[in-house]
C-alpha positions as CSV (number, residue, x, y, z in Angstrom):
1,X,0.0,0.0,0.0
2,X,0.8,3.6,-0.3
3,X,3.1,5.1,2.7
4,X,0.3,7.5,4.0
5,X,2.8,10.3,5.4
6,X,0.2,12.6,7.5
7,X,-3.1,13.5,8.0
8,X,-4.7,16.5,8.5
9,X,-4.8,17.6,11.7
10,X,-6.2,21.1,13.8
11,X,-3.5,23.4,14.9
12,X,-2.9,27.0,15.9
13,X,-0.2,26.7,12.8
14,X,-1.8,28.2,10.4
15,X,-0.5,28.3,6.4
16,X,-3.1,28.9,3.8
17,X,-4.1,31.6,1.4
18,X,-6.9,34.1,1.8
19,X,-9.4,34.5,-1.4
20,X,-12.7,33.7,-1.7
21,X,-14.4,32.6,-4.8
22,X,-17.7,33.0,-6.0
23,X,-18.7,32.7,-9.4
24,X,-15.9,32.4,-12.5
25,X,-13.2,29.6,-13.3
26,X,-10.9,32.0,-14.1
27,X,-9.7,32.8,-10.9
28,X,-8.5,29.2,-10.2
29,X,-5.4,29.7,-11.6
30,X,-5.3,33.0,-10.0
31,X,-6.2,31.3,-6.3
32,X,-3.1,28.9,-6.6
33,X,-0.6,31.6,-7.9
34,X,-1.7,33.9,-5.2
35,X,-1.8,31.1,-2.5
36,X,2.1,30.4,-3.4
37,X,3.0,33.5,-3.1
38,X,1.8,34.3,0.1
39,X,3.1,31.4,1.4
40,X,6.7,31.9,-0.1
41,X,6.8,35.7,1.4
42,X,5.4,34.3,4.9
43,X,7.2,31.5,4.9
44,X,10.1,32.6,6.9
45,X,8.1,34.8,9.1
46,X,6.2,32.7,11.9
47,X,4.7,35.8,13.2
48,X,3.0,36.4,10.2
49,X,2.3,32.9,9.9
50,X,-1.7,33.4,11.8
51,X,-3.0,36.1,9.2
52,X,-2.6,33.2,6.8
53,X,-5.0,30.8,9.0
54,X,-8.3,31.1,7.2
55,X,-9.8,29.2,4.8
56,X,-8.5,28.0,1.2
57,X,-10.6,29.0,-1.5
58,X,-13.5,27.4,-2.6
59,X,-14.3,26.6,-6.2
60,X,-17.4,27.5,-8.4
61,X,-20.2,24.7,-7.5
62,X,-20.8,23.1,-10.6
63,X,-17.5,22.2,-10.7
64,X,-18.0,19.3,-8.1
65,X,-14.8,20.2,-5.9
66,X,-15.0,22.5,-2.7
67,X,-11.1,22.4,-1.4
68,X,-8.5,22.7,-4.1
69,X,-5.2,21.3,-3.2
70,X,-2.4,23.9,-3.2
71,X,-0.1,23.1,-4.7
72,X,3.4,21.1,-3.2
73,X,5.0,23.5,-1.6
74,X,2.6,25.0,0.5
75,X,3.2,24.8,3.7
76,X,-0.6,23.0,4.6
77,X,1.5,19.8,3.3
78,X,3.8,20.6,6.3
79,X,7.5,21.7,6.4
80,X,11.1,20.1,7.6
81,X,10.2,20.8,11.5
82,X,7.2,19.3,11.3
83,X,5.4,17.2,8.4
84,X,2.4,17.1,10.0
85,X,-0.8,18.5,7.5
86,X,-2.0,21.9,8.4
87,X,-5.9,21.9,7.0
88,X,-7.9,25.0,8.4
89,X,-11.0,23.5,6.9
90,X,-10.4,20.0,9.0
91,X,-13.8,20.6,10.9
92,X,-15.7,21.7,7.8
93,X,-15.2,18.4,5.9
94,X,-11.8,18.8,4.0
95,X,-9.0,15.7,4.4
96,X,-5.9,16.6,3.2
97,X,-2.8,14.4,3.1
98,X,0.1,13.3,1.0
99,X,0.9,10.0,-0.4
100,X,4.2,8.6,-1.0
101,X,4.1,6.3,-4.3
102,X,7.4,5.3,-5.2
103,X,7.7,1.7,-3.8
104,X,5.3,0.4,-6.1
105,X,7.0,2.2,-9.1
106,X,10.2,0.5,-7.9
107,X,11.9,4.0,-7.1
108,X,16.1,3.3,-7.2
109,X,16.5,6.4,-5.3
110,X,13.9,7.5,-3.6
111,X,13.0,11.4,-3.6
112,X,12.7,13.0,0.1
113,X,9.5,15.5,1.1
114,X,12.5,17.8,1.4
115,X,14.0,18.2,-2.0
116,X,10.6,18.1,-3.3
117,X,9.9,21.4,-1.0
118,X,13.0,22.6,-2.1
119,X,12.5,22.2,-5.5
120,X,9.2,24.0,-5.8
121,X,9.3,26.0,-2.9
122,X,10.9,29.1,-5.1
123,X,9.6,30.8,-8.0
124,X,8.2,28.2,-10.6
125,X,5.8,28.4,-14.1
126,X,2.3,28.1,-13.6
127,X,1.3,26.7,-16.9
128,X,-1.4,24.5,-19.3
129,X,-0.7,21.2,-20.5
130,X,-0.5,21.2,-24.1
131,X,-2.2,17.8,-23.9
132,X,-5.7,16.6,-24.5
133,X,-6.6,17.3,-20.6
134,X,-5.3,21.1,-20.6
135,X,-4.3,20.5,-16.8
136,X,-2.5,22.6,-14.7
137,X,1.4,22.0,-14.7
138,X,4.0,23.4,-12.3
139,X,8.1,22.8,-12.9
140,X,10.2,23.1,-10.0
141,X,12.9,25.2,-10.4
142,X,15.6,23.2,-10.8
143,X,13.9,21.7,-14.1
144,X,13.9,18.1,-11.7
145,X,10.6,17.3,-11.3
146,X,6.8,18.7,-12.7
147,X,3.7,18.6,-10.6
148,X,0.1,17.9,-12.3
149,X,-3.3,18.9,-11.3
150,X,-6.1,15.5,-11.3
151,X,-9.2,16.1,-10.4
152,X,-12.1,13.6,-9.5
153,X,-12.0,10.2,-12.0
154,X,-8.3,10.5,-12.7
155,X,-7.3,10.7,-9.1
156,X,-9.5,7.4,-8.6
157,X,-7.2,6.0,-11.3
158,X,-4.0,7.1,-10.1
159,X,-5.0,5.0,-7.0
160,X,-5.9,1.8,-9.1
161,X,-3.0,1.9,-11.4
162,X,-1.0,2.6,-8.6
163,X,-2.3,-0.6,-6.1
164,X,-2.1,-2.5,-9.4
165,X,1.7,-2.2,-9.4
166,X,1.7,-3.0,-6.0
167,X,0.1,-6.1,-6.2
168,X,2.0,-7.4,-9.3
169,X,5.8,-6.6,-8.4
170,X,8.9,-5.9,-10.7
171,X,12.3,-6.5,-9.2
172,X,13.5,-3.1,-11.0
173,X,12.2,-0.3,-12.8
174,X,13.1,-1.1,-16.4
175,X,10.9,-4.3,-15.8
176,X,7.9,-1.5,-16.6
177,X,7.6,1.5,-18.5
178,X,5.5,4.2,-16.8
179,X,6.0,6.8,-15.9
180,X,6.7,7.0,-12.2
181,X,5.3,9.3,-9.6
182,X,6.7,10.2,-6.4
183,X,4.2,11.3,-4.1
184,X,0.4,12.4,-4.5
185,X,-0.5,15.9,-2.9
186,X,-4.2,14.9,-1.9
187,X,-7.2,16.9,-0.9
188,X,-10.5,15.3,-0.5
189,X,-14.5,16.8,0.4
190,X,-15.7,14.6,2.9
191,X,-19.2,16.0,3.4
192,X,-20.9,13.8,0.7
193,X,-20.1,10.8,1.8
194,X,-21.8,9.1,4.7
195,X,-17.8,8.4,6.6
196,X,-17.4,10.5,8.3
197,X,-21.4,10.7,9.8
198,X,-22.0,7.4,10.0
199,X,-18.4,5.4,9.7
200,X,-16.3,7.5,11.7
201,X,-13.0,9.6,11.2
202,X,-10.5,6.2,10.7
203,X,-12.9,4.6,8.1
204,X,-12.5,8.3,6.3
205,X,-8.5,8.0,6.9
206,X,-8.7,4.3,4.8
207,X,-11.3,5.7,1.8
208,X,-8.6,8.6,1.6
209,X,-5.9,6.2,0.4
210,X,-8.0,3.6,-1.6
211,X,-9.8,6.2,-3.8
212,X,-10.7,3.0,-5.6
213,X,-12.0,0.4,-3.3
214,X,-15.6,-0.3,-3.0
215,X,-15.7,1.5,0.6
216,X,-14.6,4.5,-0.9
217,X,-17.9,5.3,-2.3
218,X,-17.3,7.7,-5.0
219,X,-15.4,10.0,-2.6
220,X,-13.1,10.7,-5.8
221,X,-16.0,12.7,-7.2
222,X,-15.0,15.2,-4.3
223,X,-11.0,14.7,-4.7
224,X,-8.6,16.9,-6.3
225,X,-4.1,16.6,-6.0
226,X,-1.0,17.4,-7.9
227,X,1.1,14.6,-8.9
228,X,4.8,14.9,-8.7
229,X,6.6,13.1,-11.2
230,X,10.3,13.4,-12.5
231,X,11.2,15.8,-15.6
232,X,12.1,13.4,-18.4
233,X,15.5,14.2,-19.2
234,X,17.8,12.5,-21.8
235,X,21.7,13.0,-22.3
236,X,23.5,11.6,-25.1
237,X,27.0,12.1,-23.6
238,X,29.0,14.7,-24.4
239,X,26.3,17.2,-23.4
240,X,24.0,16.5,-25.9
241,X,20.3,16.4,-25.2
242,X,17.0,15.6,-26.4
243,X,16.3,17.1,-30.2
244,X,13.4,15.4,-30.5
245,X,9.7,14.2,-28.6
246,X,7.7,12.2,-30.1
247,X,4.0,11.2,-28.8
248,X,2.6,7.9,-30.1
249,X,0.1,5.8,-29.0
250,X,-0.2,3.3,-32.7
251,X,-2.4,3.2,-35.6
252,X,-5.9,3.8,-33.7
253,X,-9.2,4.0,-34.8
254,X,-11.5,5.7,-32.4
255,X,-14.7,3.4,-31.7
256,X,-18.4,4.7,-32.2
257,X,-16.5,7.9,-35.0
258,X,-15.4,9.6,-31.8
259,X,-12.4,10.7,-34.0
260,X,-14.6,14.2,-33.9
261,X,-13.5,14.6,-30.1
262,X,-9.7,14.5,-30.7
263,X,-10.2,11.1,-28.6
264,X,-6.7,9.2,-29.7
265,X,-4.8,11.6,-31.6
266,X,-1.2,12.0,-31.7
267,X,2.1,12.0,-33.9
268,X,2.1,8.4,-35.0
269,X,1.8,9.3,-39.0
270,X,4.4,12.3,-38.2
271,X,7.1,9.7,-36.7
272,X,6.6,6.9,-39.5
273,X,7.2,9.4,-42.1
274,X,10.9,10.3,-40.6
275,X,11.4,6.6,-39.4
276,X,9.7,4.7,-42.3
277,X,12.0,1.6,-41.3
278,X,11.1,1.9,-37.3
279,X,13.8,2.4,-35.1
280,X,16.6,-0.5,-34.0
281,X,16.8,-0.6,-30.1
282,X,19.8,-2.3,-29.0
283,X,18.3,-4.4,-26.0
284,X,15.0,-4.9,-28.1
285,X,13.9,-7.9,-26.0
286,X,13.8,-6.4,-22.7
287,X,12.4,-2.8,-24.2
288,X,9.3,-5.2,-25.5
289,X,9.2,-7.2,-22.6
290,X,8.2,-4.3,-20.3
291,X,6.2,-2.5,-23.1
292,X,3.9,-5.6,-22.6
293,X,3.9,-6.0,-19.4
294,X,3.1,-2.6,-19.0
295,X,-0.3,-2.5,-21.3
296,X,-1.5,-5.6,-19.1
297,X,-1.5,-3.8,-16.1
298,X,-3.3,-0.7,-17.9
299,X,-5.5,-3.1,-19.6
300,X,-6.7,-5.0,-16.0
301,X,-8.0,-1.5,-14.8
302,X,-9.2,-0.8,-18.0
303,X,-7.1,2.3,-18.9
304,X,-7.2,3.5,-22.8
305,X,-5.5,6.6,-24.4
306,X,-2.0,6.3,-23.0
307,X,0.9,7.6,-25.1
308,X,4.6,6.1,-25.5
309,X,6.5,9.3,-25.3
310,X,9.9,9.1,-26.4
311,X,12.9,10.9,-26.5
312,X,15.7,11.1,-29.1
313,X,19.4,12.8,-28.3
314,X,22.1,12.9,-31.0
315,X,25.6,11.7,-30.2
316,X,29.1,11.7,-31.8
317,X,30.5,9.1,-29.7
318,X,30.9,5.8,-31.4
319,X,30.8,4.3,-27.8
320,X,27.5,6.0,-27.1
321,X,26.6,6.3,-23.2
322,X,23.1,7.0,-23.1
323,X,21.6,8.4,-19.1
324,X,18.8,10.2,-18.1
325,X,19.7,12.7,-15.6
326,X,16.3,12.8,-13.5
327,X,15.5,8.9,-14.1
328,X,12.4,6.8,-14.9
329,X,12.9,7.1,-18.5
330,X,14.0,3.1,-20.1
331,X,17.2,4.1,-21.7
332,X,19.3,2.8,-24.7
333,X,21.2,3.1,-27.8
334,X,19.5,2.8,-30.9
335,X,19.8,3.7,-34.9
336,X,17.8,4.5,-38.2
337,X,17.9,1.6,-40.5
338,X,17.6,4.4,-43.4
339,X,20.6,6.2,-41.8
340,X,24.2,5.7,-42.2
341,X,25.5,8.0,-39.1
342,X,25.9,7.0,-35.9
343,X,24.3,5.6,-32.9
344,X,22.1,7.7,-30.7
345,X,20.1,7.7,-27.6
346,X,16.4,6.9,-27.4
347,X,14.3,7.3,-23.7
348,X,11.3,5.8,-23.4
349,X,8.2,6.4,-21.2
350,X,4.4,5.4,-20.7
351,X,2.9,8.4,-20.1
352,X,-0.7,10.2,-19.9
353,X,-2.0,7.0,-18.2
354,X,-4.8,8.3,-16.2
355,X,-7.6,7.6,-18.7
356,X,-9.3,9.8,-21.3
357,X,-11.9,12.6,-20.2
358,X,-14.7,10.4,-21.8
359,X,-13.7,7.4,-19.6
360,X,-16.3,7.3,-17.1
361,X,-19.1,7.8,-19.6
362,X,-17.9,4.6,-21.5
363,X,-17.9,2.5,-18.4
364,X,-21.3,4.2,-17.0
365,X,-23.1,2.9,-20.7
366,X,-20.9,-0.7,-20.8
367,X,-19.2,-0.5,-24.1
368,X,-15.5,0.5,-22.1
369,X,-14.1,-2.9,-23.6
370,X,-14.5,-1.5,-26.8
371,X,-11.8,0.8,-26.2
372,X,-9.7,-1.0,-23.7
373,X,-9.4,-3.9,-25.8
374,X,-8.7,-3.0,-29.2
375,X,-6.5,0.2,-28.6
376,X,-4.4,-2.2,-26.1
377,X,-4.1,-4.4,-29.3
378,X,-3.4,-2.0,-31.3
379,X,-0.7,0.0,-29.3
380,X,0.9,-3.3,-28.9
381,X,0.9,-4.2,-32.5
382,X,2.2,-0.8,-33.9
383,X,5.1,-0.7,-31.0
384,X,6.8,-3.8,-30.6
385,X,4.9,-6.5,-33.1
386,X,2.5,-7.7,-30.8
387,X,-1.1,-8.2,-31.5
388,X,-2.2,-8.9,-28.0
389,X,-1.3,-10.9,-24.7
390,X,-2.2,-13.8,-26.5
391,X,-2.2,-13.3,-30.0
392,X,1.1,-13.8,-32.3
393,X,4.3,-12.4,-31.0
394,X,6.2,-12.0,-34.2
395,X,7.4,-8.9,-34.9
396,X,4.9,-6.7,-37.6
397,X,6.0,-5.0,-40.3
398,X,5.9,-1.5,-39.7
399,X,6.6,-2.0,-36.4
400,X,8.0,1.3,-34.6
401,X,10.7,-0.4,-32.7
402,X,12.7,-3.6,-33.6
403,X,15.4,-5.8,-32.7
404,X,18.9,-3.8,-34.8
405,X,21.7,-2.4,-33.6
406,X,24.6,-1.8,-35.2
């Protein structure tokens, strides 16, 4: 299970930002860039520390979520001297607490609450995803580590991919290829559930960390967090880094013509066109091993849309050392079978894993294995030759990555 590191608890040490929302959704942004600022120019006052004891802002009501969750380095999450939650809205139905993840995503180093602090506790860009979700992104300073907002159905997911890995253990990271995250900053409504009422506060404390058991009850409806993940950095040795980023997720066709919504689009037709004979990957067996492995555990919890995104970084070096500076990328040399030059460096990463926006409506009307199933098949087929956990294994032509290597 998740390490749950603290829960919210009542204190005269207060932290939080003052603003109170009433009507647009335009000042969400707004209420988190003001709420880290205030806490960054209080932070090393304690006397000032009380005029920042009232409550976070509440969100517009037709957007289903009454306590945001500020974002990482706020000082609610707790600090160095004392990691204890500080929620001023405790006794009006707000749980917030943070979840360390990185066990389960087999973690080599794992990241401390303090260099996450660190890392965002200065200055950092506020910004929109230039994905499909258009979620809210923050980058810590030292470019180490981003931080995603999920609201409601993907924070339920995060929790069932998440006590997926756990149950079905790797002995290293390159065994699977998503994308790992390092803690989840989580803030729940506990008002419309009957836990607290009826079940009382410990019950609440369990549904907080399994958002997706059955005695949760659709508390994720009322749950918001940021995600901290690393940076995906790759370094081709001698300085060089990334030149290109590709997003793929195979050939799909969208089921029912939902093509319309922008539902499975990416650069798939953009990559084959510069890599018309795939790419070689050097340790091709294991790269398809955990690709596979991977979709199977997405499939089981019946994720669809994910993307392989992958990172290319030139290199002179006939000896090519290929690293990724802030880790969980699957690292290795590979080459362009239409290319006479040299080696390079390829990372890979399964990213975006959360489920599509339209997810909940295809499971609510029973036609969800219509997506799950073929684009599983599909991304497995376009990827590493593989038309399914049981269908043939031999490798397809057209296939994006292969077994070459100079």
């Amino acid at each position: 299970q998740a390490t749950f590191l603290q829960h919210a608890s009542t204190s005269d040490y207060g932290c939080c930002y003052v603003l109170e929302e009433t009507t647009a959704m335009l000042f969400v942004t707004a209420a988190l860039v003001i709420c880290f600022s205030h806490v960054t120019a209080f932070r090393s006052e304690a006397e000032d520390l009380d005029a920042l004891k009232r409550p976070l802002a509440k969100t517009i009501a037709d957007s289903g979520i009454t306590f945001h969750a500020p974002p990482p380095a706020n000082l609610c999450w707790g600090s160095p001297e004392n990691w204890s939650v500080q929620d001023p809205d405790e006794s009006g139905g707000s749980m917030m607490g943070v979840l360390d993840f990185q066990a389960c995503f087999n973690v080599a180093d794992p990241i401390s609450r303090e260099e996450i602090l660190e890392a965002f506790g200065m200055t950092v860009e506020l910004h929109r995803s230039a994905g499909k979700s258009g979620a809210e992104m923050l980058e810590s300073h030292n470019h180490r580590f981003v931080a995603k907002k999920i609201v409601k159905l993907e924070v339920k997911y995060m929790h069932k991919v998440f006590h997926s890995l756990c149950q079905n253990p790797v002995n290293n990271s390159n065994e699977r290829l998503l994308a790992p995250i390092y803690y989840l900053f989580q803030r729940c409504d506990m008002r419309p559930t009957a836990m607290q009422q009826n079940q009382g506060k410990q019950h609440g404390w369990s549904s907080f960390q399994r958002l997706d058991s059955p005695e949760a009850k659709g508390l994720w409806r009322y749950c918001e967090a940021w995600m901290v993940m690393p940076k995906f950095a790759l370094d081709g040795g001698g300085g060089d880094s990334a030149t290109e980023t590709w997003d793929l997720k195979g050939r799909q066709v969208a089921p029912y013509g939902l093509s319309a919504f922008n539902i499975l689009q990416s650069q798939d037709q953009a990559f084959l066109e510069k890599y018309p004979g795939g790419i070689g990957i050097c340790s091709y067996d294991e790269f398809k091993k955990a690709v596979v492995s991977t979709v199977d555990i997405l499939q089981a919890v019946d994720v669809y849309d994910y993307s392989l995104l992958v990172l290319i970084a030139p290199t002179g070096s006939e000896h090519t050392h290929c690293s990724s500076s802030n880790g969980g990328l699957y690292v290795d040399v590979a080459n362009n079978p239409g290319d006479t030059h040299a080696n390079f460096c390829i990372g890979v990463v399964i990213i975006d894993y959360l489920g599509h926006t339209i997810l909940g409506a295809t499971r609510k009307l029973g036609v969800n294995d219509a997506f799950v199933i073929p684009y599983a098949e599909a991304f497995l087929r376009d990827t590493v030759g593989t038309c399914g956990k049981d269908g043939p294994g031999a490798e397809a032509p057209g296939t994006y990555f292969h077994k070459r290597c100079r």
